[in-house]
C-alpha beads as a LAMMPS data file, in Angstrom:
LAMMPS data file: protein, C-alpha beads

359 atoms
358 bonds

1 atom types
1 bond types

-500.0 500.0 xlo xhi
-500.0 500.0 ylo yhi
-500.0 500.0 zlo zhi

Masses

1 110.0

Atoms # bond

1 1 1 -9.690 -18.117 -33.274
2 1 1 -11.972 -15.401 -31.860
3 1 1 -11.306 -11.725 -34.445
4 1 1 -9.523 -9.737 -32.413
5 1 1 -9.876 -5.860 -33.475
6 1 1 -6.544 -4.278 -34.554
7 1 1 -6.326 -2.283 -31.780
8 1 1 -6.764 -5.034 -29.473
9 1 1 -3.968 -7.011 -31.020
10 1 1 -1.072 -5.559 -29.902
11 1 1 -2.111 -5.744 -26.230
12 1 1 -3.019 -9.813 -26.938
13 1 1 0.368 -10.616 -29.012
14 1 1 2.173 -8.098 -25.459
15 1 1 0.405 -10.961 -23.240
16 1 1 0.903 -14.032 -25.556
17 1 1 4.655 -13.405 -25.071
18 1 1 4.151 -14.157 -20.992
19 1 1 2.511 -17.429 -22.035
20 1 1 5.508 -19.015 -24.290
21 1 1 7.522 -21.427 -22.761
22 1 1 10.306 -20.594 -20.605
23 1 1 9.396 -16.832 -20.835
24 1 1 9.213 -15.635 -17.619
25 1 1 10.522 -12.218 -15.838
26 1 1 14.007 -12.444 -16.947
27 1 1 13.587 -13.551 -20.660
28 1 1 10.487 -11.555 -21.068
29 1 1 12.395 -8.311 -20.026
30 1 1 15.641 -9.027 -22.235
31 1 1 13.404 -9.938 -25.918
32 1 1 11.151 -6.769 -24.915
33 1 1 14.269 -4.998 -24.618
34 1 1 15.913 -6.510 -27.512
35 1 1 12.800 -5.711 -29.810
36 1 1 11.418 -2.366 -28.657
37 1 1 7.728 -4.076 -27.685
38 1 1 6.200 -6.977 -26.109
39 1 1 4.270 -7.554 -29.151
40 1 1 7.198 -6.884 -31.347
41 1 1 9.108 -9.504 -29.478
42 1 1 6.179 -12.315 -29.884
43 1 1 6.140 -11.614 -33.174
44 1 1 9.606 -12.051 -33.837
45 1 1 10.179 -15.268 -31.636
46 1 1 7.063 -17.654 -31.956
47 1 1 7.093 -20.734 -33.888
48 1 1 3.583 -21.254 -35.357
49 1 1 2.491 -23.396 -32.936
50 1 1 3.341 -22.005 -29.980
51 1 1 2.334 -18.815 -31.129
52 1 1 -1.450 -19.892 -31.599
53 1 1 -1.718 -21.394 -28.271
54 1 1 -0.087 -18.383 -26.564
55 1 1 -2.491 -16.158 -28.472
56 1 1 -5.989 -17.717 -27.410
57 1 1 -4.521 -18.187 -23.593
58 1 1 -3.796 -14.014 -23.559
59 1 1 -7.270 -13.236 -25.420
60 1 1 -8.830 -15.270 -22.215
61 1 1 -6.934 -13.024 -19.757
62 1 1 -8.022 -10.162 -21.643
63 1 1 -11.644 -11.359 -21.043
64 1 1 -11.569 -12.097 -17.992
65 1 1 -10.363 -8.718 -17.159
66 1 1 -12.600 -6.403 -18.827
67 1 1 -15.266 -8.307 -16.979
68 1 1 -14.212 -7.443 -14.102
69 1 1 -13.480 -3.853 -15.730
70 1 1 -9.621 -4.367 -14.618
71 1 1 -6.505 -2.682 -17.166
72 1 1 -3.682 -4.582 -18.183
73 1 1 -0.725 -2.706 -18.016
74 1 1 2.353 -4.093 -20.085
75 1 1 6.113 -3.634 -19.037
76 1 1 7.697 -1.193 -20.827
77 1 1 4.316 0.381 -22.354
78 1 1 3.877 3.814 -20.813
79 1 1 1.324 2.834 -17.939
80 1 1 3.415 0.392 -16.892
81 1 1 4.882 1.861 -13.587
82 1 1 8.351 2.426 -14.661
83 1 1 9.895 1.694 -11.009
84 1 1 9.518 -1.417 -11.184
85 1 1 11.985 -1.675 -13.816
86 1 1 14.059 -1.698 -11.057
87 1 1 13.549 -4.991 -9.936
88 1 1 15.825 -7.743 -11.551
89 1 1 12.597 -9.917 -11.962
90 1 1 9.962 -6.904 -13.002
91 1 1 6.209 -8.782 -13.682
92 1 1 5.282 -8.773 -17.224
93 1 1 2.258 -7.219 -16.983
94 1 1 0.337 -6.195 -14.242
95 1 1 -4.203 -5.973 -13.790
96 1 1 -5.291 -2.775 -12.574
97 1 1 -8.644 -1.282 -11.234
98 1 1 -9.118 2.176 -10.485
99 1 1 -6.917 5.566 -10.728
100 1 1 -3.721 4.213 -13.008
101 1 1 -2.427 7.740 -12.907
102 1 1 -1.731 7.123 -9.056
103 1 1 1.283 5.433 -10.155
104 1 1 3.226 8.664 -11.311
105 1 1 2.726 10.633 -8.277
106 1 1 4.833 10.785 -5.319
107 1 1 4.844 7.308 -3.336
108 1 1 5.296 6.925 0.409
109 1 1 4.904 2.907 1.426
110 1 1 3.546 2.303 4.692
111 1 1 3.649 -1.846 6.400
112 1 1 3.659 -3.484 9.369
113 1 1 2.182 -6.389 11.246
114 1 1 -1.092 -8.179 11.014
115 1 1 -1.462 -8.184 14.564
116 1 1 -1.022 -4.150 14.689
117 1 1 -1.935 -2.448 18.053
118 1 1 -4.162 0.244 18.767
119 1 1 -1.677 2.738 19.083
120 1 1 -0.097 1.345 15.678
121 1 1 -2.919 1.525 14.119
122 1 1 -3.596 4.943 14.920
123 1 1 0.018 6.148 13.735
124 1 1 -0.350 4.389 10.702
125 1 1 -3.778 6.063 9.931
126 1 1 -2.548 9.643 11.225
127 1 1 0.749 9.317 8.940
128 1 1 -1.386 8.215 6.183
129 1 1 -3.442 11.395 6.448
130 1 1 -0.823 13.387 6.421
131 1 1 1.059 12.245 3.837
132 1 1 -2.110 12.459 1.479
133 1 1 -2.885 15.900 2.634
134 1 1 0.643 16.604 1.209
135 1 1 0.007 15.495 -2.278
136 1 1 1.747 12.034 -1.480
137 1 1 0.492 8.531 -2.263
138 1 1 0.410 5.944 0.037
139 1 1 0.908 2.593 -0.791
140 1 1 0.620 -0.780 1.410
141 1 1 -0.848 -4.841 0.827
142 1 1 -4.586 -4.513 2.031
143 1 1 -3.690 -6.632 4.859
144 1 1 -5.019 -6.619 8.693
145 1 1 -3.271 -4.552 10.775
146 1 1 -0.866 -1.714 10.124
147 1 1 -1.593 -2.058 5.985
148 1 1 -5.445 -1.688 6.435
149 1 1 -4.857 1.430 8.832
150 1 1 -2.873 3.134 6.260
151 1 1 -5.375 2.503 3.649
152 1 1 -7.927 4.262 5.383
153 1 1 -6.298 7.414 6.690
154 1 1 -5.061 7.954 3.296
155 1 1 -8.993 7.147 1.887
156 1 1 -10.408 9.571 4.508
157 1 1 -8.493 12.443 3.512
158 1 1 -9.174 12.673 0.228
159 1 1 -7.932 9.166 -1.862
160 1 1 -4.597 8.582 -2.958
161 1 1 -3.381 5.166 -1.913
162 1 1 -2.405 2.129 -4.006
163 1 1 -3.094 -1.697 -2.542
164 1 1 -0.873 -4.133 -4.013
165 1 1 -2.333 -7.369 -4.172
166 1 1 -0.767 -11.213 -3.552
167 1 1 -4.054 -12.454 -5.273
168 1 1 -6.097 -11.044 -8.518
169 1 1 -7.514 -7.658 -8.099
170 1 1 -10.660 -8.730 -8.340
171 1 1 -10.995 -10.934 -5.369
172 1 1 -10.341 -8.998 -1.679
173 1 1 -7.891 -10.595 0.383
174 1 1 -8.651 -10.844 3.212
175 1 1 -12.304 -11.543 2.590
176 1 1 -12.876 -9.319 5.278
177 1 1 -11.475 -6.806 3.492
178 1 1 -14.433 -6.677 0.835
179 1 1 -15.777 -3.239 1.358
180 1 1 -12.289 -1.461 1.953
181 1 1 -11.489 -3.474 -1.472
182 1 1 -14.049 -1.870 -3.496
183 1 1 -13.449 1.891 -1.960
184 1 1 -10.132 1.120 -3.029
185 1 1 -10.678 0.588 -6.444
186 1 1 -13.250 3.399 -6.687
187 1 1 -10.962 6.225 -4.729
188 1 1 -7.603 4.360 -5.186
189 1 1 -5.827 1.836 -7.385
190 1 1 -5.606 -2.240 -7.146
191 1 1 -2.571 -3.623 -8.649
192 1 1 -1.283 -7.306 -8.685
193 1 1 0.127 -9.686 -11.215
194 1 1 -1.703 -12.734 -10.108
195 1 1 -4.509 -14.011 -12.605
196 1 1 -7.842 -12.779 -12.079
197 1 1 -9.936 -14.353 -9.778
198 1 1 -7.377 -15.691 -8.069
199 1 1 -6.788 -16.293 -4.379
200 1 1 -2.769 -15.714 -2.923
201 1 1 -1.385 -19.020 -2.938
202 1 1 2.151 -19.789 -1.139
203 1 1 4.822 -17.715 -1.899
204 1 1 2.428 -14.998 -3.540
205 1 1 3.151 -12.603 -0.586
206 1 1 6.938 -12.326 -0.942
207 1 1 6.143 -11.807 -4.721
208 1 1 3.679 -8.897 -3.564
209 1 1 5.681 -7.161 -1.403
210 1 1 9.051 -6.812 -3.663
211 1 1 6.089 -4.722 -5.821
212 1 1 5.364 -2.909 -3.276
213 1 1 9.227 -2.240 -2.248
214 1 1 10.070 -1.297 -5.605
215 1 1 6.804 1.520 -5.872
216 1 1 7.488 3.108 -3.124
217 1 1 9.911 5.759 -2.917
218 1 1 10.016 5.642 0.922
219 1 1 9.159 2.509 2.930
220 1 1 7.791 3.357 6.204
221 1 1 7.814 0.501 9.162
222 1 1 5.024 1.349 11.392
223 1 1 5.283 -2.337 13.742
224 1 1 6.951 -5.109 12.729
225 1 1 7.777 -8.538 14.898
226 1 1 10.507 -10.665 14.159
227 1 1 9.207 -12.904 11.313
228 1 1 6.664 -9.775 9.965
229 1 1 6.460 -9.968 6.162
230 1 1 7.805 -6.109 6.602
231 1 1 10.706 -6.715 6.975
232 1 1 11.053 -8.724 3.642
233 1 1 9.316 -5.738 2.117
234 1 1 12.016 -2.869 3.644
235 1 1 15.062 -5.595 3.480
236 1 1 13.558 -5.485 -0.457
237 1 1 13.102 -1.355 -0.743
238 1 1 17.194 -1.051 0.690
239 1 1 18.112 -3.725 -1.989
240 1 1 16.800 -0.755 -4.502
241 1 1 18.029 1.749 -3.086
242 1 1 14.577 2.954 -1.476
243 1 1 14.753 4.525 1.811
244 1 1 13.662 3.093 4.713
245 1 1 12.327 4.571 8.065
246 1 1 10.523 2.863 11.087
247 1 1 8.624 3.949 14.151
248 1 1 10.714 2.845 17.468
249 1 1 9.130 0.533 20.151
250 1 1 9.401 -0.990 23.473
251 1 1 12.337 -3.055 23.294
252 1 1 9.908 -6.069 25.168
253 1 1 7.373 -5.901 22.523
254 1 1 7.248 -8.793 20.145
255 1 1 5.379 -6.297 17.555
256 1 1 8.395 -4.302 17.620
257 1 1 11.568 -6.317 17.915
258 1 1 11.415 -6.286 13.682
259 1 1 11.108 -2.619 13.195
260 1 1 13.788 -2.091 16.463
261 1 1 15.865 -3.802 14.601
262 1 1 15.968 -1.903 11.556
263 1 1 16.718 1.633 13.332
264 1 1 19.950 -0.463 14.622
265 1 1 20.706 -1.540 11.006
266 1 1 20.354 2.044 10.229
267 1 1 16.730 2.572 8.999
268 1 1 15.728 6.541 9.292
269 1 1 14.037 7.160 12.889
270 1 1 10.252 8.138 13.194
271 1 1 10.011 10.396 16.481
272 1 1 6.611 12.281 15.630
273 1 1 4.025 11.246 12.873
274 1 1 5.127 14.809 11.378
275 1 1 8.173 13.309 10.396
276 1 1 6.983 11.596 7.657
277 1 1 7.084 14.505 5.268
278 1 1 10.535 15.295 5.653
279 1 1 11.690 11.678 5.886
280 1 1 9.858 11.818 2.280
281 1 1 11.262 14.562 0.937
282 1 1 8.077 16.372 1.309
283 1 1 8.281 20.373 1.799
284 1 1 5.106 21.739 2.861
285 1 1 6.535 24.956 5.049
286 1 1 6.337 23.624 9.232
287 1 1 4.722 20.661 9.517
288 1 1 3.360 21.571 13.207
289 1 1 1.024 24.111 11.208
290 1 1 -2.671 22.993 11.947
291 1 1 -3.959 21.085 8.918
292 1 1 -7.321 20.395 7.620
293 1 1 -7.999 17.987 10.210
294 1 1 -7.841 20.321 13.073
295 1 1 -10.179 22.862 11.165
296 1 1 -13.142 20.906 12.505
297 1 1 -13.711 21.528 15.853
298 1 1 -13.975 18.743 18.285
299 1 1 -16.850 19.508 20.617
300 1 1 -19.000 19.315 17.177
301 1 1 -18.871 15.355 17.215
302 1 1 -19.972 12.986 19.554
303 1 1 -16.966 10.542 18.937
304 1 1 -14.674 13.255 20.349
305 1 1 -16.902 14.083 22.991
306 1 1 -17.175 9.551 24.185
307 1 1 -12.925 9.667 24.101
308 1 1 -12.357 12.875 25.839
309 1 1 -15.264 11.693 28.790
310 1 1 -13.492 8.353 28.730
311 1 1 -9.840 10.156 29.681
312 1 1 -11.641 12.071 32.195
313 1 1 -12.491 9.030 33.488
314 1 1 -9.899 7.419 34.235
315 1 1 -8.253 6.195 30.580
316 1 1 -5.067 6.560 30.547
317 1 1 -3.429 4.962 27.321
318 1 1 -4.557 3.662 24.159
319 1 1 -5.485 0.197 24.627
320 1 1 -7.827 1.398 27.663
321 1 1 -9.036 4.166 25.673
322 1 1 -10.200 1.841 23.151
323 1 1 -11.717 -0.626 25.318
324 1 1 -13.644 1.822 27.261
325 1 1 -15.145 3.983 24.224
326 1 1 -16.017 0.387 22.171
327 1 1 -15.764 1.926 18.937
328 1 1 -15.071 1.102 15.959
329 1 1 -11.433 1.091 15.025
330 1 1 -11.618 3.241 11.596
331 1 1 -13.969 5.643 13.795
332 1 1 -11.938 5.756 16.619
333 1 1 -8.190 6.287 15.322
334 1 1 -10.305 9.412 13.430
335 1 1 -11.806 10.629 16.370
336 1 1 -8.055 10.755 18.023
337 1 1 -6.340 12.233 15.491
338 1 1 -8.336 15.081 15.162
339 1 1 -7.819 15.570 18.808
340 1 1 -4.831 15.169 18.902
341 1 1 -3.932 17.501 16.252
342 1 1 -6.395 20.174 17.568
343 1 1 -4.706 20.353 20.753
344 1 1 -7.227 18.154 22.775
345 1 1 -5.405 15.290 23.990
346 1 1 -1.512 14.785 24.284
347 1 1 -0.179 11.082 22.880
348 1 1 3.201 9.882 23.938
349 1 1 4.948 7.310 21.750
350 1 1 4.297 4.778 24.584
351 1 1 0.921 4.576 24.206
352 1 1 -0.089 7.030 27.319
353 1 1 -3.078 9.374 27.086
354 1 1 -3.513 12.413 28.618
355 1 1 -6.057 15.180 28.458
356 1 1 -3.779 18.922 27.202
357 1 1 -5.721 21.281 29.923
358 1 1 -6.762 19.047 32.680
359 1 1 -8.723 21.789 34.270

Bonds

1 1 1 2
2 1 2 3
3 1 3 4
4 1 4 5
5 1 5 6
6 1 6 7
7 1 7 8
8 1 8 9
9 1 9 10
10 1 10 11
11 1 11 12
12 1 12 13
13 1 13 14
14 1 14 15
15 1 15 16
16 1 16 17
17 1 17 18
18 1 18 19
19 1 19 20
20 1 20 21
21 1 21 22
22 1 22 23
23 1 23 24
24 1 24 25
25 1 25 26
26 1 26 27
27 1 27 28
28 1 28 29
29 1 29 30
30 1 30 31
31 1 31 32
32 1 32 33
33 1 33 34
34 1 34 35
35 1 35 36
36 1 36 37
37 1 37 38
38 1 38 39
39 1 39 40
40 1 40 41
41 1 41 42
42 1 42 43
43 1 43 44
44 1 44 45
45 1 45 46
46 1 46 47
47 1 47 48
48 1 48 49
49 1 49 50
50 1 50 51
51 1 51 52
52 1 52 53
53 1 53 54
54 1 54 55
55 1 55 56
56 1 56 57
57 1 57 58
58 1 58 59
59 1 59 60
60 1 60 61
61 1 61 62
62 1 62 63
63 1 63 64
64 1 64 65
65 1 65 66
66 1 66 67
67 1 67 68
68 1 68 69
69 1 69 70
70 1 70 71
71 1 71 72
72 1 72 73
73 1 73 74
74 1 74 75
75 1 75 76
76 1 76 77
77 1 77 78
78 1 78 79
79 1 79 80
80 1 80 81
81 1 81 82
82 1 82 83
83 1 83 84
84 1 84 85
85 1 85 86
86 1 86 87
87 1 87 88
88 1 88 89
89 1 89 90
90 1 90 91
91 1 91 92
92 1 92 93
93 1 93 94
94 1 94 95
95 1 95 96
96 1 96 97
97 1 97 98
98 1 98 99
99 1 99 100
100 1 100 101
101 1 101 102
102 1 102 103
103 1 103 104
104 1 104 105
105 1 105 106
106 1 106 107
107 1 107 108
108 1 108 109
109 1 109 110
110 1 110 111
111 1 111 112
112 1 112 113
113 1 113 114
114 1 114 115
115 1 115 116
116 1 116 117
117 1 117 118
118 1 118 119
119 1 119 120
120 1 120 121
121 1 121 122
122 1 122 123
123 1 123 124
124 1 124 125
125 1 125 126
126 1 126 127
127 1 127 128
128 1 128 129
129 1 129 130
130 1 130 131
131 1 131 132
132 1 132 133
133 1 133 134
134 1 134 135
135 1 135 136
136 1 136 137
137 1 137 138
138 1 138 139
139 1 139 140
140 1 140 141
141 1 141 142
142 1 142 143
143 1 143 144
144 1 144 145
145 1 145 146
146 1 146 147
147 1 147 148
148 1 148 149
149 1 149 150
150 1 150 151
151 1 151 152
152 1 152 153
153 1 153 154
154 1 154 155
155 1 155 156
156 1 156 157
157 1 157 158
158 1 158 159
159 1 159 160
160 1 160 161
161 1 161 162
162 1 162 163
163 1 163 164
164 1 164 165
165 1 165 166
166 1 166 167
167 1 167 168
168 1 168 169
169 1 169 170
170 1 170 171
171 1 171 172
172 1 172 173
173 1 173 174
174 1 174 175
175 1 175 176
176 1 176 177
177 1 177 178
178 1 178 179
179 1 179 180
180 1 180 181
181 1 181 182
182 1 182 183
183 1 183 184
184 1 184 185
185 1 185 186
186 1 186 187
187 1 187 188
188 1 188 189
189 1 189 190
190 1 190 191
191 1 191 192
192 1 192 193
193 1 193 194
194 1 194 195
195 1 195 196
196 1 196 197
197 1 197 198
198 1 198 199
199 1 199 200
200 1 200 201
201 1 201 202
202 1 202 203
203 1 203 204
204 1 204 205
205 1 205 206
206 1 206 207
207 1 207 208
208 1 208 209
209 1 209 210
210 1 210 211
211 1 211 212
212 1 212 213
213 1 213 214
214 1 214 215
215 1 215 216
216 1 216 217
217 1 217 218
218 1 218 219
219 1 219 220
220 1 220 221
221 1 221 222
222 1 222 223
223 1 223 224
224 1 224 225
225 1 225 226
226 1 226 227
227 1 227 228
228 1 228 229
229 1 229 230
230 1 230 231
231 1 231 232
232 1 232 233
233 1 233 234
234 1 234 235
235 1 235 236
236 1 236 237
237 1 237 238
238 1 238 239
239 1 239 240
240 1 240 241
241 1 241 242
242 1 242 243
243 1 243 244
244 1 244 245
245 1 245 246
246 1 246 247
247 1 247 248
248 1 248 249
249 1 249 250
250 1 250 251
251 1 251 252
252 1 252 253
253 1 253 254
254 1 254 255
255 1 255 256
256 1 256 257
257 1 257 258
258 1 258 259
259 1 259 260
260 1 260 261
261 1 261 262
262 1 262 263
263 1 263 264
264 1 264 265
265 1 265 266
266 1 266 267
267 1 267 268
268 1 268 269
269 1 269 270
270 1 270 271
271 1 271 272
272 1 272 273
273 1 273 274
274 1 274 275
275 1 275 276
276 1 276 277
277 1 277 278
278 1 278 279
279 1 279 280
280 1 280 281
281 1 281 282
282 1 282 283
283 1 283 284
284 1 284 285
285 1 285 286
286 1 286 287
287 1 287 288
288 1 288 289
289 1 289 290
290 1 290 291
291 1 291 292
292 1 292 293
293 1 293 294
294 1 294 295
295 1 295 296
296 1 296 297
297 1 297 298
298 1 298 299
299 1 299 300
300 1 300 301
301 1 301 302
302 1 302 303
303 1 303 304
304 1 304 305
305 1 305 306
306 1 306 307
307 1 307 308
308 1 308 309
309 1 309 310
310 1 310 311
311 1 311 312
312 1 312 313
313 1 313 314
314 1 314 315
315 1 315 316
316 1 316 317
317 1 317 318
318 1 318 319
319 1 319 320
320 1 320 321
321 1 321 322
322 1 322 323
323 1 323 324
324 1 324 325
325 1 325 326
326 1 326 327
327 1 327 328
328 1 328 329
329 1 329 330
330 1 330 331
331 1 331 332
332 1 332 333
333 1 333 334
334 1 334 335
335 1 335 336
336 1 336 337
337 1 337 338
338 1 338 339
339 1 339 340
340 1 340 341
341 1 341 342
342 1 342 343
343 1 343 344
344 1 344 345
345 1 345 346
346 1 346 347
347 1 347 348
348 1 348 349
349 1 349 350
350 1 350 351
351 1 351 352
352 1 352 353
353 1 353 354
354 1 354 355
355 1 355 356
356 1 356 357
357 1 357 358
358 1 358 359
């Protein structure tokens, strides 16, 4: 067997204990409980042979993960993020790349459907902003859509979101997804218990999103149609006893009949992005204060200056707006939050855009 340095062999005996038979989740939390330590545990409960072959399949994971510069973090060790203790089937360990400390910090999830709109997009990104700005972290699945959006409002004001992954946190999912991937893991954190270099196979997502549910100390439901993995992830977060909000839609709108239906279960209801804070528990004085984002001013940027020509045009909601302008999405749900929030533009929950001083 390869010489393991004594350091190093606590963390491989910690993993070695996932890979003996028939311990899984369950059994894996009650002998690390029982014992005081994964590696206690394996030590205790191997037979000889079993033991070997359990050792040289966890010194494998631990190569393959420090070539891809990834952490392994080991329930009940102190990086491990201790919410997800709350689960009844926590994962064993979990690969991380980037900021572990994220994990500790305030944690405001944010889902919704792959096949987002505009105007969910834009919420998403503007509530992801916000929540940042306020110290929070936001945390979402990397997905398309309403995941995606919140990734990037909360990377473009300042870092401070946390992508939980149904594949190994080296490989993007979506493919797509490559370049918001890597800013991830160099601004943010990647978590997932899949093996590296792994693609999500079926059933991975469900097992993603009760991690995600049970990190997040708010869930937030920006769209979500009827069969929207979202609603597995908040149905998951009231389970533990996580709070649950969502943003209210047009009752004819497939993209909304999921999150609908929550507010008339009894999730929290999302009337202004600025509710976010105090649905989180977040004090940071009146929220309707102008934050960092109006501090630039809009006639400086030629994005603001395409949108606001575009209303004076004739654009009068989001989905026109977009089409018209033909820019990019990240650039564009920017551009409108910033005018929005510096008093350019007025945005109904509808979707309907209108310019603040018409004359």
């Amino acid at each position: 067997m390869t010489h393991v340095k004594p350091e190093g062999l606590a963390l491989q005996e910690s993993i070695a204990l996932s890979q003996l038979p028939k311990m899984r989740y369950g059994a894996f939390r009650t002998v690390v409980e029982q014992h005081g330590s994964a590696a206690a545990a394996f030590r205790a409960i191997g037979t000889s042979k079993e033991t070997a072959e359990a050792l040289r399949s966890a010194l494998e994971v631990i190569t393959l993960a420090d070539a891809a510069g990834a952490t392994i973090l080991i329930q009940r060790e102190p990086e491990y993020p201790e919410p997800l203790l709350d689960l009844s089937d926590p994962p064993c360990f979990l690969y991380a790349l980037g900021d572990r400390s994220l994990t500790g910090r305030r944690r405001i999830g944010i889902v919704g459907t792959r096949h987002s709109s505009t105007s969910g997009d834009r919420i998403a990104y503007q509530m992801a902003e916000l929540l940042v700005r306020a110290g929070a972290v936001v945390v979402s699945g990397m997905a398309f859509g309403i995941d995606a959006a919140a990734h990037r409002g909360a990377l473009d004001a300042g870092g401070g979101t946390i992508a939980v992954l149904g594949g190994g946190v080296d490989m993007p999912y979506p493919p797509t997804h490559a370049a918001l991937h890597a800013r991830i893991a160099k601004e943010g954190l990647v978590l997932s218990e899949a093996p590296m270099g792994s693609r999500p196979t079926k059933g991975a997502f469900p097992k993603r999103n009760r991690i995600i549910a049970a990190l997040s100390e708010t869930l937030i439901v920006v769209e979500a149609g009827h069969r929207s993995g979202a609603l597995i992830t908040s149905r998951l977060a009231l389970e533990l006893g996580r709070n649950v909000a969502a943003v209210p839609g047009p009752i004819d709108s497939p993209r909304h009949v999921g999150s609908n239906r929550l507010l008339f279960e009894g999730a929290s209801f999302i009337s202004s992005v600025a509710d976010v804070l105090s649905i989180a528990g977040i004090d940071t004085g009146d929220p309707r204060e102008p934050s960092a984002v109006a501090l630039v001013n809009p006639d400086d940027d030629p994005a603001h200056a395409t949108i606001l020509e575009a209303v004076r045009a004739g654009a009068s909601d989001i989905e026109d707006l977009a089409r018209s302008t033909k820019m990019a999405p990240r650039d564009f749900a920017s551009a409108l939050s910033t005018l929005e929030v510096a008093g350019r533009l007025v945005l109904t929950p509808t979707g309907a855009v209108a310019l603040s001083n018409p004359g």
